[in-house]
N, C-alpha and C positions, 0 to 999 in steps of 0.2 A: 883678234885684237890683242896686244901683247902689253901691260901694263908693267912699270917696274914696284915692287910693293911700295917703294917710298914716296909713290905717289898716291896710296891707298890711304882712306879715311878711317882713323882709329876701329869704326866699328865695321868698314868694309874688310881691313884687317882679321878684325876678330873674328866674322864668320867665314873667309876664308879657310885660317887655322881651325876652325870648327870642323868644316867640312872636309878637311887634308889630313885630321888627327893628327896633326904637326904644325910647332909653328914655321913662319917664313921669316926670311933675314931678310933685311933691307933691301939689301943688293939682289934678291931673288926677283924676275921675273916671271909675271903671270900672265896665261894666256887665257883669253875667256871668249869662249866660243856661242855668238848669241843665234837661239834657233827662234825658229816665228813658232809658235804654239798652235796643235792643231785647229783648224776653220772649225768654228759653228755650225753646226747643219743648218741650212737655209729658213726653218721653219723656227728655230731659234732666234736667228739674228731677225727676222720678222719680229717675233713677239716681243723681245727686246725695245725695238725699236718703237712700235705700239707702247711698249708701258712709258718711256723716253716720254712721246710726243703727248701723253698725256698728263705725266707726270709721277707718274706713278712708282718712277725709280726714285725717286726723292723720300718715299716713305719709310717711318721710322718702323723698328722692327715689332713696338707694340700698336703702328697702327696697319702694319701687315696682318699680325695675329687678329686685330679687330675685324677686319675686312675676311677673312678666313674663316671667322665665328659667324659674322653678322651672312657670310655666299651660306654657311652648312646649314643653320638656323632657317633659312626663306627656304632652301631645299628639301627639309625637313618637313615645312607647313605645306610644301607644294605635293607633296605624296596624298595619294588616298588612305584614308585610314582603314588599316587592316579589323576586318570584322570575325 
């Protein structure tokens, strides 16, 4: 797909030139070549999907960390105790 830059958004501009370590002239056309990003392994996009349908992608990142303490914690009580 071949853009001409004076149809770019100020800061679609600017990281352009970031990325080119030069800037671009008006008149310059740009081409941008879009790739599909590698697939998820199968066992992934499952789990994913799982947290999705239960909601669990919605959580914030301190009640990720909560949920992380409170799995290690039950894990912890679930050992026998070394004698």
């Amino acid at each position: 797909m071949t853009h001409k830059a004076k149809d770019l958004s100020p800061d679609q501009k600017t990281a352009l030139e970031s990325l080119l370590g030069r800037s671009i002239a008006l008149h310059d056309e740009i081409t941008i070549r879009v790739t599909t990003p590698p697939s998820a392994p199968e066992w992934l996009q499952e789990s994913w999907k799982a947290a999705q349908e239960q909601g669990l992608d919605q959580l914030s990142m301190e009640e990720i960390d909560e949920e992380i303490a409170a799995a290690r914690k039950a894990r912890r009580e679930r050992r026998p105790s070394e004698q």
